[in-house]
PDB file as gemmi writes it, atoms N, CA and C in Angstrom:
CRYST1    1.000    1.000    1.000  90.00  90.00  90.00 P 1                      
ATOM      1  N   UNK A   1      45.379   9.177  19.567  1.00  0.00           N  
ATOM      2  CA  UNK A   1      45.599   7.763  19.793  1.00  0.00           C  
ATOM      3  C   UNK A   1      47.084   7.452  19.927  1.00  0.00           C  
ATOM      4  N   UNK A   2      47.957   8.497  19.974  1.00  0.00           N  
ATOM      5  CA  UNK A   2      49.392   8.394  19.824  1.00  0.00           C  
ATOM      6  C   UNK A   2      49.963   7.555  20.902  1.00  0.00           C  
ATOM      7  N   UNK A   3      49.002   8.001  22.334  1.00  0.00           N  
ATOM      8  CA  UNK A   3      49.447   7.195  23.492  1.00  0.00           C  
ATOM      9  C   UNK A   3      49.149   5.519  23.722  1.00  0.00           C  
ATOM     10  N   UNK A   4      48.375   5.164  23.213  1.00  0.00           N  
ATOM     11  CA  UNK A   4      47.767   3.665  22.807  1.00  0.00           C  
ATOM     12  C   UNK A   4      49.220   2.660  22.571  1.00  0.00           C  
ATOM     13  N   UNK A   5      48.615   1.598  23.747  1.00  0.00           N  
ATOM     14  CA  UNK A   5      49.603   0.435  23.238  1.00  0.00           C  
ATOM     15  C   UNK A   5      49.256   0.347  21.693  1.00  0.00           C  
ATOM     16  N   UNK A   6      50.385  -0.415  21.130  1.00  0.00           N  
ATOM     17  CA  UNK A   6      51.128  -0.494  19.764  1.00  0.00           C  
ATOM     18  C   UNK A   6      49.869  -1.602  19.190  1.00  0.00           C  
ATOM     19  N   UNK A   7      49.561  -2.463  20.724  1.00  0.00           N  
ATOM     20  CA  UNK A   7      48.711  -3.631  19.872  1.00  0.00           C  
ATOM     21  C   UNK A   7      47.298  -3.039  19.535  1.00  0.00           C  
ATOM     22  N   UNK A   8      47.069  -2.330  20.740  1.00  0.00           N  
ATOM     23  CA  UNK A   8      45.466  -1.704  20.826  1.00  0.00           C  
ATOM     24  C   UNK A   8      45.044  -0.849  19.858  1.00  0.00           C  
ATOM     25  N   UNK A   9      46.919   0.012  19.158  1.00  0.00           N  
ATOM     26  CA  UNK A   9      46.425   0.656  17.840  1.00  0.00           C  
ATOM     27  C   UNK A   9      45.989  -0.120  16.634  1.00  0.00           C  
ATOM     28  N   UNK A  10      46.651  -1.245  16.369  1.00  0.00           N  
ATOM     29  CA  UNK A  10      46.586  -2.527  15.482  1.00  0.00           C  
ATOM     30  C   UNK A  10      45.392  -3.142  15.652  1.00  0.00           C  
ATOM     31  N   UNK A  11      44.463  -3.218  16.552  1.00  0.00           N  
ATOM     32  CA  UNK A  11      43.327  -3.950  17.114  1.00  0.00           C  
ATOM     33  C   UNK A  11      42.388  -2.952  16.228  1.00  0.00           C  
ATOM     34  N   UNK A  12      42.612  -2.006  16.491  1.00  0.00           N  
ATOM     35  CA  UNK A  12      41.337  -0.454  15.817  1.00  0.00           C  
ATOM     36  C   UNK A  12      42.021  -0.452  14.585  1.00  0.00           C  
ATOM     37  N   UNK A  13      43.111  -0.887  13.970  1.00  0.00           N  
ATOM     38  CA  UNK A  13      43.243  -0.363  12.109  1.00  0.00           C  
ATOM     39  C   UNK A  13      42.397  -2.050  11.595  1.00  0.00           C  
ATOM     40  N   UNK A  14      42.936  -2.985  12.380  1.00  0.00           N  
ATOM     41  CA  UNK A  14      42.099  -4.198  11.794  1.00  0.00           C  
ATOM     42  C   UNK A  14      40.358  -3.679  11.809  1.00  0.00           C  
ATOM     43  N   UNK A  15      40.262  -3.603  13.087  1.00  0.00           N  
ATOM     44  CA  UNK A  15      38.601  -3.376  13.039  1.00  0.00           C  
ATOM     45  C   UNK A  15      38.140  -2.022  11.933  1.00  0.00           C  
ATOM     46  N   UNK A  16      38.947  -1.300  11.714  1.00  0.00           N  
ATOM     47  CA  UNK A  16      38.014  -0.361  10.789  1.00  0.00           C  
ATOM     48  C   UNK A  16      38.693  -1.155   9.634  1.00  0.00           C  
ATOM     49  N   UNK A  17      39.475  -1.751   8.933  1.00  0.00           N  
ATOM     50  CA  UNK A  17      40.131  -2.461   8.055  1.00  0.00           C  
ATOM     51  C   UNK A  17      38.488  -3.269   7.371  1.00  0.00           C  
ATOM     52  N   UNK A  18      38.035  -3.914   8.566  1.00  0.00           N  
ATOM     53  CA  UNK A  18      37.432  -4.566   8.281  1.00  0.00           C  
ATOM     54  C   UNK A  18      35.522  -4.620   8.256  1.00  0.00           C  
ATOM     55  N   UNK A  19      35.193  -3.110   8.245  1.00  0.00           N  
ATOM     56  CA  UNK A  19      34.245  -2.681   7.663  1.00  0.00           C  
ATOM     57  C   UNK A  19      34.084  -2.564   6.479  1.00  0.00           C  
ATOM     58  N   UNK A  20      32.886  -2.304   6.025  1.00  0.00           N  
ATOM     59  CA  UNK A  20      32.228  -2.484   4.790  1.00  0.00           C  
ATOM     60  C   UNK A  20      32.257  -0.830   3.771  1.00  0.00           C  
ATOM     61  N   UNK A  21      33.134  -1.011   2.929  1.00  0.00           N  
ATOM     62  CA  UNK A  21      33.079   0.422   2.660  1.00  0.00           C  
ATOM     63  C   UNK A  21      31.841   0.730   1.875  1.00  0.00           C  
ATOM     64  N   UNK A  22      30.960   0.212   1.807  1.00  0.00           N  
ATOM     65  CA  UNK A  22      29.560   0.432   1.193  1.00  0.00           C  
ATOM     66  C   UNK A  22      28.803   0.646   2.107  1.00  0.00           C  
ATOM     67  N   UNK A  23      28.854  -0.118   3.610  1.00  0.00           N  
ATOM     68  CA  UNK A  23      28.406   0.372   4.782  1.00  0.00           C  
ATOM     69  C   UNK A  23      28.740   1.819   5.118  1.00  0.00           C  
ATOM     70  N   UNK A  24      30.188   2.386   5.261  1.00  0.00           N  
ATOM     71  CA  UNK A  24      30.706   3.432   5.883  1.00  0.00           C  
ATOM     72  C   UNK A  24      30.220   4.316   4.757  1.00  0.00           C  
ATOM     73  N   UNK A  25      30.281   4.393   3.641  1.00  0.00           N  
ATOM     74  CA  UNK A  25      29.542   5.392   2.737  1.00  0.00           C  
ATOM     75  C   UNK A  25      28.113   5.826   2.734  1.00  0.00           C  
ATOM     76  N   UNK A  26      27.315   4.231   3.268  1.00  0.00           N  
ATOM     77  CA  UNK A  26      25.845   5.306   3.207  1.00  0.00           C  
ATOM     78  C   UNK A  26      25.501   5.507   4.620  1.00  0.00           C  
ATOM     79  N   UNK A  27      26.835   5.341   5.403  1.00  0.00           N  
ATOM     80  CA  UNK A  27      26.631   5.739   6.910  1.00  0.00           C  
ATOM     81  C   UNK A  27      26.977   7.370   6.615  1.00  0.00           C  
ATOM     82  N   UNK A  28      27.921   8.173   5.909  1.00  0.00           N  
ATOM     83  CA  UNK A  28      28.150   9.008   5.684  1.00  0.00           C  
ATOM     84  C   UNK A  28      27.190   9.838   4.777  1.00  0.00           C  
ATOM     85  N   UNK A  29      26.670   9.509   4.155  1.00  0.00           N  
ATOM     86  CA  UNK A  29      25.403   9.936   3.469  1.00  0.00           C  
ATOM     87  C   UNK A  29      24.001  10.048   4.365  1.00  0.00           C  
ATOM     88  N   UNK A  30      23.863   9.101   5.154  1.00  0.00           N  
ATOM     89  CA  UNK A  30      22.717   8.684   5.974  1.00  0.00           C  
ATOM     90  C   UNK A  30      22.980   9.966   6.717  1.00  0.00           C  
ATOM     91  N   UNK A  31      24.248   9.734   8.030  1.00  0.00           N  
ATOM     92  CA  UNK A  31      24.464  10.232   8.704  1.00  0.00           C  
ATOM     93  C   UNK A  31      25.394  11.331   9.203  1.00  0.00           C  
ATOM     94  N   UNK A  32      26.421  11.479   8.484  1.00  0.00           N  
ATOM     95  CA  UNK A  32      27.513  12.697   8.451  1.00  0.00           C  
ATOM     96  C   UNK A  32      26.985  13.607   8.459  1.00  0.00           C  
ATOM     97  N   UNK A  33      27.839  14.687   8.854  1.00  0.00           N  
ATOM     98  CA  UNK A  33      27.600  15.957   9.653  1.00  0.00           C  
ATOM     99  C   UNK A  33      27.038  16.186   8.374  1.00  0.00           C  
ATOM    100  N   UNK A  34      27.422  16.605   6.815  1.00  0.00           N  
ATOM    101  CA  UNK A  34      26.794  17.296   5.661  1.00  0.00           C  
ATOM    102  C   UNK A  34      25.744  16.729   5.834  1.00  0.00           C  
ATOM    103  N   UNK A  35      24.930  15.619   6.075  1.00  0.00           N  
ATOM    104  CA  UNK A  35      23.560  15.034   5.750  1.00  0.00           C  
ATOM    105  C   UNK A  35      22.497  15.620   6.798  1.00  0.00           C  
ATOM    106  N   UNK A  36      23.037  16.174   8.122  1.00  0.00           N  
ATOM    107  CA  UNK A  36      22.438  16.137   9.334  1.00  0.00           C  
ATOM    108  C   UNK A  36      21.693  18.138   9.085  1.00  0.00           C  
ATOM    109  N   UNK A  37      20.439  19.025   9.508  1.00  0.00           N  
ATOM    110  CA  UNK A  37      20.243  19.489   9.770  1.00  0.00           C  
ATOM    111  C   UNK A  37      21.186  20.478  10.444  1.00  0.00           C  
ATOM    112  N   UNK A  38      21.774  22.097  11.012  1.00  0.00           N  
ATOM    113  CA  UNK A  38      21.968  22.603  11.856  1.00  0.00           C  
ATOM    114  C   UNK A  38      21.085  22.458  12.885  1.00  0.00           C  
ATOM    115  N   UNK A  39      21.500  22.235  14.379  1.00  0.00           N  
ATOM    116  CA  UNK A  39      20.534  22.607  15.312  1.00  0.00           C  
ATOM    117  C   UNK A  39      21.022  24.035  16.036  1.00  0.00           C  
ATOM    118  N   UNK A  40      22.287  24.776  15.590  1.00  0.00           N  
ATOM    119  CA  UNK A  40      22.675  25.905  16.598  1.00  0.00           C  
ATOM    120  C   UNK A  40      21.551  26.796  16.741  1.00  0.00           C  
ATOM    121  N   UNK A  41      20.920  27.319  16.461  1.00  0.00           N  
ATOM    122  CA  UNK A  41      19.990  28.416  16.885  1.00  0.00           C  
ATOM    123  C   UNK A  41      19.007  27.554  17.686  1.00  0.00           C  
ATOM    124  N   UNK A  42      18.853  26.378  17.725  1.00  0.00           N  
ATOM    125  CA  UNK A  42      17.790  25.939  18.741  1.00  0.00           C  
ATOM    126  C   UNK A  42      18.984  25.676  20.197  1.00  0.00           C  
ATOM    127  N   UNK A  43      20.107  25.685  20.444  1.00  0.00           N  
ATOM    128  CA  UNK A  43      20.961  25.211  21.593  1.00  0.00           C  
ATOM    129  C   UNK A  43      20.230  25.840  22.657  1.00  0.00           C  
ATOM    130  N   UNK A  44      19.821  26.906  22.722  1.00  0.00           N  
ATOM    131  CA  UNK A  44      19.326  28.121  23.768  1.00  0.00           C  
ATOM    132  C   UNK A  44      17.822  27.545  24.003  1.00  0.00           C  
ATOM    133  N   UNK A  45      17.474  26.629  23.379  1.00  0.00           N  
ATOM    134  CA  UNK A  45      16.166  26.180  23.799  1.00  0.00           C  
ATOM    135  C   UNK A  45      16.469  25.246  24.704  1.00  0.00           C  
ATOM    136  N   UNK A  46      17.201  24.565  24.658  1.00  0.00           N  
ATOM    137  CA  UNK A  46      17.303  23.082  25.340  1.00  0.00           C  
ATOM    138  C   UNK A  46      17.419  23.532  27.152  1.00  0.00           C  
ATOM    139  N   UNK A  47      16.285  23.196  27.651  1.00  0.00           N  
ATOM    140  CA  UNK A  47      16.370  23.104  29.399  1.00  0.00           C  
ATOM    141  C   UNK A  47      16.956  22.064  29.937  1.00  0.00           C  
ATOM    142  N   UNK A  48      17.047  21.206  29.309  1.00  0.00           N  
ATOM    143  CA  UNK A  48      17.925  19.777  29.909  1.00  0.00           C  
ATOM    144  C   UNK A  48      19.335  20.073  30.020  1.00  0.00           C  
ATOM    145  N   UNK A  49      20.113  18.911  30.806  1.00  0.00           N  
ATOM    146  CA  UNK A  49      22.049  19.456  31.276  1.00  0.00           C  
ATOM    147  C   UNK A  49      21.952  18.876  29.885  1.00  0.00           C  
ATOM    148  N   UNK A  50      23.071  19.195  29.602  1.00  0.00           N  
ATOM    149  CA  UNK A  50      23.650  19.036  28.418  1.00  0.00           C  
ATOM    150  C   UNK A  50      25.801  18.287  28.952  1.00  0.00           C  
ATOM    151  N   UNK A  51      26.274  17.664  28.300  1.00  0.00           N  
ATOM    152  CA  UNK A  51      27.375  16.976  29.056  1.00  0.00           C  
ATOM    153  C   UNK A  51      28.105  17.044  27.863  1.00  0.00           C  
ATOM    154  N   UNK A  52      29.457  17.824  27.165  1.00  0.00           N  
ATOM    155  CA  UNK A  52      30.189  18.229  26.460  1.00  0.00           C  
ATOM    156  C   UNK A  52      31.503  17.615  26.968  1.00  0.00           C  
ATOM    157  N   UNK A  53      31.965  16.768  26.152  1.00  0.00           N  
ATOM    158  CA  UNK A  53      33.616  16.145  26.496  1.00  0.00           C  
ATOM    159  C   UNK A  53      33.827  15.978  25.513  1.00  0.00           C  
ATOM    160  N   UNK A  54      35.132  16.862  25.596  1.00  0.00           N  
ATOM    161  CA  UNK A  54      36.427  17.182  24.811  1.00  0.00           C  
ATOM    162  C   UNK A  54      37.809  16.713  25.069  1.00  0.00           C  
ATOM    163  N   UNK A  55      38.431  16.368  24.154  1.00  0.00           N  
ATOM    164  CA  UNK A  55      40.012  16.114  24.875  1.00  0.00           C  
ATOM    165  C   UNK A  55      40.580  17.228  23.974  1.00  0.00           C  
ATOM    166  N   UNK A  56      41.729  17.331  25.357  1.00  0.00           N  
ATOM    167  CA  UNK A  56      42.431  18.657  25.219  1.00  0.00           C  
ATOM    168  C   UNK A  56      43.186  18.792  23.856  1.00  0.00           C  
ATOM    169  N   UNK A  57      43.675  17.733  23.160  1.00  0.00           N  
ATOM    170  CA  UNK A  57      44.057  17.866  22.127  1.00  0.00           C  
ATOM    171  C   UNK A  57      42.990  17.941  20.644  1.00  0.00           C  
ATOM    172  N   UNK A  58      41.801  17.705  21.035  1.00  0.00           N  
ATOM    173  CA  UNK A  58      41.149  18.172  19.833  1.00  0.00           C  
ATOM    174  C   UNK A  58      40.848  19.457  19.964  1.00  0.00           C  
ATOM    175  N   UNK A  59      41.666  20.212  19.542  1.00  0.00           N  
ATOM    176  CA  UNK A  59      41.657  21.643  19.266  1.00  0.00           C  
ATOM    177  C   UNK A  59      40.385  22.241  18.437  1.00  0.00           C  
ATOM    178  N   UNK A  60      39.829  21.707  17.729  1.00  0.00           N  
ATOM    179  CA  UNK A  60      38.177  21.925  16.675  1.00  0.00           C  
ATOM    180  C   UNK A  60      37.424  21.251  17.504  1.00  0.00           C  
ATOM    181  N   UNK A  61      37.213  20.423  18.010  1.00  0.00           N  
ATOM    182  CA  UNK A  61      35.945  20.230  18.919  1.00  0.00           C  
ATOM    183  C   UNK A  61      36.269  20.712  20.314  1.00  0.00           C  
ATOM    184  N   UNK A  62      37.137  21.503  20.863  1.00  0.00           N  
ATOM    185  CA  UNK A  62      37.326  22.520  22.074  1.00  0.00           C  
ATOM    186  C   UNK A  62      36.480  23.698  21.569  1.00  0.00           C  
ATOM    187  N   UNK A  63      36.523  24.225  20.807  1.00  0.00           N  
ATOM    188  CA  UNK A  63      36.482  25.471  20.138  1.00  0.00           C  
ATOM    189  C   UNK A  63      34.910  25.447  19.645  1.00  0.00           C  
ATOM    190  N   UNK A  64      34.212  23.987  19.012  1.00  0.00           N  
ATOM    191  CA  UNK A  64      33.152  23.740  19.170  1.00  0.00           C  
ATOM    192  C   UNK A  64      32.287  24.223  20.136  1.00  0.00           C  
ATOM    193  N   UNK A  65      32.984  22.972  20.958  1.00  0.00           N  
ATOM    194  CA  UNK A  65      32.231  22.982  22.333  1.00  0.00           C  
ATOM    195  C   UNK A  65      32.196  24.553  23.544  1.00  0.00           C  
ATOM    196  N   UNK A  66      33.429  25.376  23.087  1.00  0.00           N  
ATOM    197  CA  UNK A  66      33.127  26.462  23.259  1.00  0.00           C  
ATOM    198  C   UNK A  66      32.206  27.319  23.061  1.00  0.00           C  
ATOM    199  N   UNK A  67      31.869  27.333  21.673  1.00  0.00           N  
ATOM    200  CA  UNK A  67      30.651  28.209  21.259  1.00  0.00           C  
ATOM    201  C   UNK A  67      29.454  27.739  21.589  1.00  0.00           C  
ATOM    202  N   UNK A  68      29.384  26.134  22.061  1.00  0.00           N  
ATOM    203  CA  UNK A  68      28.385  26.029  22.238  1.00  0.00           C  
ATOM    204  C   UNK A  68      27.783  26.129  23.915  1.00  0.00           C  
ATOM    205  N   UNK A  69      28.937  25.861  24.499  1.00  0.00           N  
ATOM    206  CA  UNK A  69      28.284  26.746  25.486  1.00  0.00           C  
ATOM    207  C   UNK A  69      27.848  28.050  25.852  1.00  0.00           C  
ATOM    208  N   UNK A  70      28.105  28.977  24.750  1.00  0.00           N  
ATOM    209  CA  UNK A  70      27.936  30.211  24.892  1.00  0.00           C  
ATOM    210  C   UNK A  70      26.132  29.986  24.322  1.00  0.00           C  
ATOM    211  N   UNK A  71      26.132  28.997  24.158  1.00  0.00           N  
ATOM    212  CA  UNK A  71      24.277  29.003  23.449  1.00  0.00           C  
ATOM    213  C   UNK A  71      23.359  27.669  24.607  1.00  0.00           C  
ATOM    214  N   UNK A  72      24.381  27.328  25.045  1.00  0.00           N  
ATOM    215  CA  UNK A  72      23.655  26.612  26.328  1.00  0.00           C  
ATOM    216  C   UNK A  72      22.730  26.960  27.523  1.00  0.00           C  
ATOM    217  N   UNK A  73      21.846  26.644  28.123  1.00  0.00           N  
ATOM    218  CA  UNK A  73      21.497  27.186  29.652  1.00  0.00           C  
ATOM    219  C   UNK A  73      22.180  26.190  30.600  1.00  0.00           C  
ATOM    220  N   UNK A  74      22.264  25.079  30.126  1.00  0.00           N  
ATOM    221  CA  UNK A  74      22.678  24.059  31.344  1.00  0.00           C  
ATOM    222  C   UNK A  74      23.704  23.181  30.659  1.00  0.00           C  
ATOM    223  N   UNK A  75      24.691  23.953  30.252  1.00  0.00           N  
ATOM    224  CA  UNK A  75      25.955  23.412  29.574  1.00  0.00           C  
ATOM    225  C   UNK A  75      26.288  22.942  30.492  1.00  0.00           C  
ATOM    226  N   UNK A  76      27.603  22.007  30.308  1.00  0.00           N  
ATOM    227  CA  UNK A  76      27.950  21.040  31.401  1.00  0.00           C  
ATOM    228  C   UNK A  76      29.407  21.046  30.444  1.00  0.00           C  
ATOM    229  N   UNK A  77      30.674  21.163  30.468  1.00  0.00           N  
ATOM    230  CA  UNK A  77      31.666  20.962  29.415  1.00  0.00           C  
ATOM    231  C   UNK A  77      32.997  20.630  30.412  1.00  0.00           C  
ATOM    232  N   UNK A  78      33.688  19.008  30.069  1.00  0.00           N  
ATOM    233  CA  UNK A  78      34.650  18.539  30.523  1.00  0.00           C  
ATOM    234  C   UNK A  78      35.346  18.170  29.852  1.00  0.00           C  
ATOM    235  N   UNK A  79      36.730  18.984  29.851  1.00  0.00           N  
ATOM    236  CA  UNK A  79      37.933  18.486  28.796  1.00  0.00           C  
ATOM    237  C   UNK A  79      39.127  17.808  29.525  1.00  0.00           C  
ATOM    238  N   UNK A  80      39.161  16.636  28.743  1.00  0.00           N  
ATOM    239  CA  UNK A  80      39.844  15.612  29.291  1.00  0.00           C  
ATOM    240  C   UNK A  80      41.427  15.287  28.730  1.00  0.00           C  
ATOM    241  N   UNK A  81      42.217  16.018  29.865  1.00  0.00           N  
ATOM    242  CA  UNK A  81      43.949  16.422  29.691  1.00  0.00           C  
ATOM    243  C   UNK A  81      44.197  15.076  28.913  1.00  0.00           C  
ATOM    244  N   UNK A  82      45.190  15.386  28.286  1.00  0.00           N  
ATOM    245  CA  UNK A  82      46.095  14.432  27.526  1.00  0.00           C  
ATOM    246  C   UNK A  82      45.158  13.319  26.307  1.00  0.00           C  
ATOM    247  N   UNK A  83      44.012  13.420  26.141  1.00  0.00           N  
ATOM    248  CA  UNK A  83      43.370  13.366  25.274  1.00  0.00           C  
ATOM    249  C   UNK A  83      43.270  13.928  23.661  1.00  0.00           C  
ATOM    250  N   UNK A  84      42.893  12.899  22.662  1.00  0.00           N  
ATOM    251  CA  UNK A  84      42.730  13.847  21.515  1.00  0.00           C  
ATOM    252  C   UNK A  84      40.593  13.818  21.084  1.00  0.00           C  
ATOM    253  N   UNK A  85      40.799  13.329  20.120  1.00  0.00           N  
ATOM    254  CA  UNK A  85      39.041  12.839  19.317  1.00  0.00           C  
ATOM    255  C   UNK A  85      38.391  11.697  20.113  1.00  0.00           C  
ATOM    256  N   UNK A  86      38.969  10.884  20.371  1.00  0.00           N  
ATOM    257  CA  UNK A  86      38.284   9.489  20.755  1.00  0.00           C  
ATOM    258  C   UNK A  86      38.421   9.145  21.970  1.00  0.00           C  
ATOM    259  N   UNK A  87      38.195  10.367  23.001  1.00  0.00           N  
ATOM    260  CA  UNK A  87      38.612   9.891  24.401  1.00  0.00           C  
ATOM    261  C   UNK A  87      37.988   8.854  24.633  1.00  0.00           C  
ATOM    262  N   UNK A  88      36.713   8.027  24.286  1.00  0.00           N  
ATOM    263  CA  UNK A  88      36.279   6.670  24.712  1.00  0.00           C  
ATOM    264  C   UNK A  88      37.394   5.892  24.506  1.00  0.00           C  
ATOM    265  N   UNK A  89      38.036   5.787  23.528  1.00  0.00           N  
ATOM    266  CA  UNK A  89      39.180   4.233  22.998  1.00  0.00           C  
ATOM    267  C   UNK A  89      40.318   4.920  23.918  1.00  0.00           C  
ATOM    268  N   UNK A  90      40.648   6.426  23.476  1.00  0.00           N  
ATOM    269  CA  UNK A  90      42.155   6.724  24.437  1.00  0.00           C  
ATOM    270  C   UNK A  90      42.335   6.216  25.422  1.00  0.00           C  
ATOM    271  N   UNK A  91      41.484   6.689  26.499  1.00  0.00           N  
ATOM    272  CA  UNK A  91      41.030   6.378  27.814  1.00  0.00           C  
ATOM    273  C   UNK A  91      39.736   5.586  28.779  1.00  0.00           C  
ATOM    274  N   UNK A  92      39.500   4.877  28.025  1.00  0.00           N  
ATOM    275  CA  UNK A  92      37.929   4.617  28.234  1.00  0.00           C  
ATOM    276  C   UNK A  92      37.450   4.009  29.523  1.00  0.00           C  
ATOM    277  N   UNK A  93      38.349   4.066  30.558  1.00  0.00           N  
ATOM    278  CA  UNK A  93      38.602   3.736  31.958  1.00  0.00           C  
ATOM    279  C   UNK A  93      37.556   5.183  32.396  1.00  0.00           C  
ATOM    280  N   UNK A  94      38.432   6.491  32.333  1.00  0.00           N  
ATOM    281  CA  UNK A  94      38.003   7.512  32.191  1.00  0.00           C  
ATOM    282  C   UNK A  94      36.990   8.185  31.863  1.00  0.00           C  
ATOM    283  N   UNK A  95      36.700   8.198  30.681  1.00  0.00           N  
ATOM    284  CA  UNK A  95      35.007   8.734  29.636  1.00  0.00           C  
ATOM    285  C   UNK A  95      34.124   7.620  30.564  1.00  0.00           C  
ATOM    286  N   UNK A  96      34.330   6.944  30.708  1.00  0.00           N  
ATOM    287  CA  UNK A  96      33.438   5.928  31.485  1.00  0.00           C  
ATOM    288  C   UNK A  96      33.034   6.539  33.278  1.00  0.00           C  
ATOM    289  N   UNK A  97      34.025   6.373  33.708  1.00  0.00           N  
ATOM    290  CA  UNK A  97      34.215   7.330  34.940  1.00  0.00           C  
ATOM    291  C   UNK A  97      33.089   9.424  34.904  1.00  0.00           C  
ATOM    292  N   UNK A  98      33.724   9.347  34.012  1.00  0.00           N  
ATOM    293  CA  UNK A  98      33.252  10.790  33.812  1.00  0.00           C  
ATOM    294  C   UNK A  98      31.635  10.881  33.209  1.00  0.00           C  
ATOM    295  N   UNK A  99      31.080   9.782  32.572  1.00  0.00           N  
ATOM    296  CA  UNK A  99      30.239   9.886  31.943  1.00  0.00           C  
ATOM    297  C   UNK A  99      28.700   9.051  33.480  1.00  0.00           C  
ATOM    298  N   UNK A 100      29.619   8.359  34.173  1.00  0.00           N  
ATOM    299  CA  UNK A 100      28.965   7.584  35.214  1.00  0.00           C  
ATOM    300  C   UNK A 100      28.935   8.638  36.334  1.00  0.00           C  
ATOM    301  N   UNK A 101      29.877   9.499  36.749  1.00  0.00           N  
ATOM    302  CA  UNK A 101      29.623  10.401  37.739  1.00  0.00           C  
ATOM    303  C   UNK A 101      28.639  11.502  37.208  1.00  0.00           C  
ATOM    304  N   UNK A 102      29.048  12.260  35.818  1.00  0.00           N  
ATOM    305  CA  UNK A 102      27.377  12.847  35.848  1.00  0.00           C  
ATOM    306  C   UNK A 102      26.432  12.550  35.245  1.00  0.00           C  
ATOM    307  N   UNK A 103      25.967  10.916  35.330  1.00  0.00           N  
ATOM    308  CA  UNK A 103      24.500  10.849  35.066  1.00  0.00           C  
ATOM    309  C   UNK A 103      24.855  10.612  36.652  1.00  0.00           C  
ATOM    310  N   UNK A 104      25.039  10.400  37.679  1.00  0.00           N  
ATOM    311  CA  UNK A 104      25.052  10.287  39.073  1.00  0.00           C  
ATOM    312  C   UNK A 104      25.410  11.851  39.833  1.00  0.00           C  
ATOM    313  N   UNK A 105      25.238  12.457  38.834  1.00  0.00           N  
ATOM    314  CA  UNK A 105      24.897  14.088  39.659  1.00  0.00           C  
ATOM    315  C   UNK A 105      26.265  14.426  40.260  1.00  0.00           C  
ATOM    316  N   UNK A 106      27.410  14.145  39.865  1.00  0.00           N  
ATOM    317  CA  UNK A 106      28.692  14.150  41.141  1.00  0.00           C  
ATOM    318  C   UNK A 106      29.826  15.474  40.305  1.00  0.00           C  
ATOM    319  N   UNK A 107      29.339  15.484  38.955  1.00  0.00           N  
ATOM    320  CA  UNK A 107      30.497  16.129  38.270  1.00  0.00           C  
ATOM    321  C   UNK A 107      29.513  17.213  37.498  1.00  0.00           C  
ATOM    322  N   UNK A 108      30.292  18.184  38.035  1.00  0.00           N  
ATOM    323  CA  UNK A 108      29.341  19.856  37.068  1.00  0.00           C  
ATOM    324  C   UNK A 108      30.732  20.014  36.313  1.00  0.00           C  
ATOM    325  N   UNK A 109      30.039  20.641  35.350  1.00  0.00           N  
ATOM    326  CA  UNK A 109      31.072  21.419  34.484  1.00  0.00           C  
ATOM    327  C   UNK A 109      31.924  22.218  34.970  1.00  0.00           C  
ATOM    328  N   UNK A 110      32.929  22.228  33.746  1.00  0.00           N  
ATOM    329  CA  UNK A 110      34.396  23.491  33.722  1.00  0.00           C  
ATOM    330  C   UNK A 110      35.407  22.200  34.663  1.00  0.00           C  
ATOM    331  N   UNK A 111      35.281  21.417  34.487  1.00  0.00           N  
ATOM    332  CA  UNK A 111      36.011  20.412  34.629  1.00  0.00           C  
ATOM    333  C   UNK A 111      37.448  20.036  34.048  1.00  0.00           C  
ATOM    334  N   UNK A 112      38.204  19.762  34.571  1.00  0.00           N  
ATOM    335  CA  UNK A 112      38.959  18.823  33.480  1.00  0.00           C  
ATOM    336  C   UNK A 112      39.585  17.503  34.085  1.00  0.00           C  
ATOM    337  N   UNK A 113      39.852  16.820  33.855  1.00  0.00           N  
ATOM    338  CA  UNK A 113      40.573  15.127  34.018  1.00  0.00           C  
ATOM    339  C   UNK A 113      41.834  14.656  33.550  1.00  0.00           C  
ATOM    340  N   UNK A 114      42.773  14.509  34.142  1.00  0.00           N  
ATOM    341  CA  UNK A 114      43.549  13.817  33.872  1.00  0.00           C  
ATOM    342  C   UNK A 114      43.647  12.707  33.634  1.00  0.00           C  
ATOM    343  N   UNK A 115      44.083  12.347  31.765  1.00  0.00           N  
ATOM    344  CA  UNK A 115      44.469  11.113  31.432  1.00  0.00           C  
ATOM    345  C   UNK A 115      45.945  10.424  31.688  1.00  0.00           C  
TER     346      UNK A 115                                                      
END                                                                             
């Protein structure tokens, strides 16, 4: 988020400022990765595309999304330059763009985008 106007960063510390930390806790209980099942040994089942976006600066979800295409049939994986975690807020001109061309069949994987 380093690249973010100054206000747009201030816009996202108010808005998470102003969640419910009793909400975000049993969202984390409900739903966080510790609460959730593994699905890796089923990845190799899935016949459907599958659509993996990464920004280049999240170095742990590159590396993710690496292995998981190695368990994919119809991986699809686009890492999006100058990006970190939240390419929707970084760039969301973009993830939008990218996410509209392949449900519109236009963008295969091994991709990447310039932010």
């Amino acid at each position: 988020m380093e690249k973010l106007p100054d206000e747009t960063k201030e816009s996202i510390r108010n808005q998470r400022l102003n969640n419910s930390p009793i909400g975000l806790a049993n969202s984390l209980i409900g739903m966080g990765t510790g609460a959730q099942p593994s699905w890796w040994e089923n990845l190799n089942q899935l016949s459907c595309e599958v659509l993996l976006l990464t920004g280049e600066k999240d170095v742990k979800f590159c590396r993710i999304a690496e292995k998981m295409m190695e368990k994919l049939k119809n991986g699809n994986w686009i890492v999006v330059q100058k990006s970190g975690h939240a390419i929707h807020v970084e760039d969301a001109e973009k993830f939008g763009t990218i996410v509209s061309d392949y449900l519109s069949n236009k963008t295969k994987g091994g991709s990447t985008y310039d932010s």
